[in-house]
Structures are given as C-alpha cells and as structure tokens.
C-alpha positions in Angstrom: 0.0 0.0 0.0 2.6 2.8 0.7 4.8 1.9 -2.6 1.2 2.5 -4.4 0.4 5.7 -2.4 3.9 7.1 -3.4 3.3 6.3 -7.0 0.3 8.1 -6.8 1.6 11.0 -5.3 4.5 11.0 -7.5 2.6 11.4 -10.7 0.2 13.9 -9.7 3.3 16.1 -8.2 1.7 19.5 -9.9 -1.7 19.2 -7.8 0.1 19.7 -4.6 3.3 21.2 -4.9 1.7 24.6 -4.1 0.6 23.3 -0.9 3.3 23.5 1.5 2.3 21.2 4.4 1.7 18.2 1.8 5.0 19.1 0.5 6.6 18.4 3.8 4.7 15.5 4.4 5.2 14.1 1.5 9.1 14.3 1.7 9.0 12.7 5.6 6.3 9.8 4.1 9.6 9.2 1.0 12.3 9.0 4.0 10.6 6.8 5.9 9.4 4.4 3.3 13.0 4.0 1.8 14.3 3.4 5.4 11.7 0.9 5.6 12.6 -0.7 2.4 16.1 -1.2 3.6 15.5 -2.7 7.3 13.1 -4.8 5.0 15.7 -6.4 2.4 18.6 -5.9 5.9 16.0 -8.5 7.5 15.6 -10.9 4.1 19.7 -10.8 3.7 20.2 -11.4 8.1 20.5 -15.4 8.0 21.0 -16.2 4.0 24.3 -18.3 3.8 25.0 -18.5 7.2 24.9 -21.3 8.2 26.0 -22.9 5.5 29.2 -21.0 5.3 29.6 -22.2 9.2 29.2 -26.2 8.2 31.5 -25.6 5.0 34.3 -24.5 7.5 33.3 -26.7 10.3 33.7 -29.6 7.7 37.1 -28.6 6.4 38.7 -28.0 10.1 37.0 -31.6 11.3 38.9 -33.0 8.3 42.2 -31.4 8.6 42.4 -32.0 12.9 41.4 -35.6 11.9 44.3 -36.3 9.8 46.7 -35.0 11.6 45.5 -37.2 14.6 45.8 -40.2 13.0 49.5 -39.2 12.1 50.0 -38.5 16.1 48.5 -41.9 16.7 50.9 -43.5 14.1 53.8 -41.8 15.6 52.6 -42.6 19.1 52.4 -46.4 18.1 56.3 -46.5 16.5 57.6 -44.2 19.6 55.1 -46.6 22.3 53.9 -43.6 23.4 50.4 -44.9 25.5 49.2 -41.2 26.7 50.0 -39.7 23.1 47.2 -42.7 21.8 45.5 -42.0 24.6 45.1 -38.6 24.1 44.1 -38.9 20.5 41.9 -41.2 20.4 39.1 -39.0 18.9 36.8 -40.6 16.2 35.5 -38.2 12.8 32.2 -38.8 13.6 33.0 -37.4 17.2 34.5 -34.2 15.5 31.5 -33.8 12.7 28.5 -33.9 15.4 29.7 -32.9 18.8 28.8 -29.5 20.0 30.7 -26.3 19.1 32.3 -26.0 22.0 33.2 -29.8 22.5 34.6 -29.6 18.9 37.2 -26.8 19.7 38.2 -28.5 22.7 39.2 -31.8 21.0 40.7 -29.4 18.0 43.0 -27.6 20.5 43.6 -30.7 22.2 45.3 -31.6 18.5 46.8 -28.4 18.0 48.6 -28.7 21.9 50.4 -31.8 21.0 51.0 -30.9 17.8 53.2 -27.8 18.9 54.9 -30.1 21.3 55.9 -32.6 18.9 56.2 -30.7 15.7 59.8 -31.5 15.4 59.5 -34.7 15.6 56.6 -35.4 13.1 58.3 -34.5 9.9 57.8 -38.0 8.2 54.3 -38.2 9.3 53.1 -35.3 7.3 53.3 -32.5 9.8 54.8 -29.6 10.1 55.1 -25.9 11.6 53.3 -24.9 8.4 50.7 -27.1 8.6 50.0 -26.7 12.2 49.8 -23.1 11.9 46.9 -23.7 8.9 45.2 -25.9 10.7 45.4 -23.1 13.9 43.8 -20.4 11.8 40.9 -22.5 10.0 40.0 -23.4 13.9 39.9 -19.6 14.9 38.4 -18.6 12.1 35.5 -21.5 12.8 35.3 -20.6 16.6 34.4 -16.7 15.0 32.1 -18.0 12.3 30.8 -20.5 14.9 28.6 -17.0 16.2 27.2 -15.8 13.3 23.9 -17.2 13.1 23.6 -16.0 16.5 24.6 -12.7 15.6 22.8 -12.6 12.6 19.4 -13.6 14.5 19.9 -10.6 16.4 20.3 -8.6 13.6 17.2 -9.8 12.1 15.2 -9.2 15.4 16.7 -5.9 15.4 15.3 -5.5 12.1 11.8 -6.6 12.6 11.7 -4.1 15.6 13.1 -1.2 13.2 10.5 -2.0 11.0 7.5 -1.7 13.1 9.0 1.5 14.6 8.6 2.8 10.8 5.0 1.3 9.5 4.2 3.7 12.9 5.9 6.7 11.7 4.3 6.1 7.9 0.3 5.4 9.0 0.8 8.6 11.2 2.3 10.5 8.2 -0.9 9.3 6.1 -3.7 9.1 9.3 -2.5 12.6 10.3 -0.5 14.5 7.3 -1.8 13.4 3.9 -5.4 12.1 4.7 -6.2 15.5 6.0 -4.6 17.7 3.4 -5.9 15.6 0.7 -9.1 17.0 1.9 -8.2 20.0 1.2 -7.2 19.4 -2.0 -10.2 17.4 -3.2 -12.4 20.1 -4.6 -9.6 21.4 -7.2 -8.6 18.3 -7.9 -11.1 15.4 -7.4 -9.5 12.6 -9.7 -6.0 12.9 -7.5 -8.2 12.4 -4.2 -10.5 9.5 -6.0 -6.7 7.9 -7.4 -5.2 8.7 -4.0 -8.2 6.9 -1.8 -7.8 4.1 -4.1 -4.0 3.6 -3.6 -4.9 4.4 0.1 -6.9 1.0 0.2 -5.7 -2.2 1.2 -7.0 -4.7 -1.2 -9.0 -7.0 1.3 -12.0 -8.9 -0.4 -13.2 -9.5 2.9 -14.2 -5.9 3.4 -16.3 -3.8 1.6 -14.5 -1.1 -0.6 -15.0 2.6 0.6 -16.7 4.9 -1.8 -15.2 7.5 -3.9 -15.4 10.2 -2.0 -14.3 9.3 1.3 -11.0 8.5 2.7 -10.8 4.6 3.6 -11.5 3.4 6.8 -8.5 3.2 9.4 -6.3 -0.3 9.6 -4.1 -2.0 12.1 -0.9 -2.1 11.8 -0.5 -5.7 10.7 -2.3 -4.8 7.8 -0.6 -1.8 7.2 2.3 -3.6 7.0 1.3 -6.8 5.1 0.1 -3.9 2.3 3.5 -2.3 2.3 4.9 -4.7 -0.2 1.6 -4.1 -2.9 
C-alpha cells in the first residue's frame, strides 16, 4: 500500500506542490518508506548463507584436525607412546556432530600436542606450516561459529526497526496526507479518488469505501502486510 500511495503522489506532483504542508509531508512519508525498504531487504539478507558458510568450514577444520590425529596416533604407536594414543583417540564422527564448544576443545587438544611434537613429526606429514593452517581455519571457525547468532539478532533488530517505521508512515498518512488531501479534493477530485484508491488495502473481505471518502483506518499488521503491494 505505501509503494502505491507514493506512486500516486509522484505522478500527480503538480496538484500539490503549491501546498506547502503536503509538500513536507510528502518528503517525511519518501524518508521513511525508503528506510523501511532497507530494514526490510537488511531483515531478508540477516541469515541467508550463514549457516552454510559455518558447516562448510566446520567440515574442512574436522577434516584437517582428523588427519593430523591419526598421524599422532601413528607416531605414538612406532615411539610406544600410551598417553599420546590416549590422548588422541578421537573418532571423525566425534569431530563432525559434537557440540561447538566440544569440537574446539578436541581441535585444541590436537593443536597442543602438535606444537609439542612438531619436530619430531616431519615424516608423518606434519609440520610448523601445517600446524599453523590448521590453527587459523579453527579460529576462524570458533568466529564463524557466532554468526547465526549474531545474525538472528540482527534480524530481530530489524523486525523491531521496521514496526517502529510502519508507525511513523500510518501517522504521516492518518494525520498529514489524509487531511490535506481533503483540502485538496475540490480542485482536484481525480487525485483524491486515485489517491483513496491507492490508500486502500486490497482485502475482499471488506467492503470497498466509496469514492469520495478517505478509507476506513487499519491496524498495523495490515498496514504492513500492504507495504509490499
């Protein structure tokens, strides 16, 4: 409803331009609606990839800590070393479903011996380099790890800007541009007949106002659920 109101006003810019207050009103009414187009498409965009992004890298870093536990455990076996096999003893399946915060304790568990023994596990396929890639892809998880959190927030954050605005825009209308259309109705009847039209919500359920008076007041919720017509 508020894209069509805008369209209306936009065309028939001549009939009200000499007004003043309409003027104004009309220019608040423009700000608001683009702010609320924004927080709208900000609120569609909040979760879109997220996740996915965070099981993509999750996969990769449960991959990479893997192998290079299994090339502990084969050192441990050749050197006899019981608490290294102990120690990593940790199955894929364990790394792919455990909680976040279980997975970066058995990753850093890795990462901890690995340091320790990097000198030592040359022929096993591991080295400084390859300790310090598998050290960034796990702190780069543990920051992706929040970001469908974060991004829910957003997105609440969002929904509440957007209410704030479909307030601001019936008031505009309800209490600027209903009135002063008024005014302007006797010079220029086809803009207040196009405008009342534009005004409507299309609802089957209700029965259309006439021509000649403004249409009757709405909720918010379906002031807002007419915003995208």
């Amino acid at each position: 409803m508020y894209k069509a109101v805008r369209s209306i006003i936009e065309t028939n810019q001549a009939n009200w331009s000499e007004l003043p207050a309409f003027a104004s009103a009309v220019q608040t009414f423009g700000e608001r609606l683009n702010a609320l187009e924004q927080a709208a498409n900000h609120q569609n965009l909040a979760l879109v990839g997220v996740s996915a992004v965070k099981n993509a890298k999750r996969a990769i870093v449960a991959e990479k800590a893997y192998a290079m536990s299994s090339s502990m455990v084969a050192f441990a076996v050749v050197t006899n070393d019981v608490e290294l096999i102990n120690q990593m003893k940790i199955a894929k399946h364990e790394l792919d479903n455990c909680s976040k915060d279980k997975m970066l304790i058995l990753v850093d568990r890795i990462l901890t011996r690995a340091n320790d023994l990097v000198n030592l596990l040359g022929d096993y396929g591991i080295d400084q380099t390859t300790v310090d890639e598998l050290q960034l892809l796990r702190d780069e998880l543990d920051a992706q790890m929040g970001a469908p959190r974060n991004a829910i927030i957003d997105r609440k954050g969002q929904t509440g800007r957007i209410k704030s605005l479909v307030r601001e825009l019936n008031a505009i209308i309800k209490f600027q541009l209903d009135k002063l259309m008024v005014i302007l109705k006797e010079d220029h009847p086809q803009f207040f007949i196009d405008y009342t039209n534009a005004r409507m919500v299309v609802d089957y359920k209700n029965r259309p106002a006439s021509g000649g008076t403004l249409p009757p007041e709405r909720d918010d919720g379906e002031e807002a659920r007419a915003s995208e017509d």
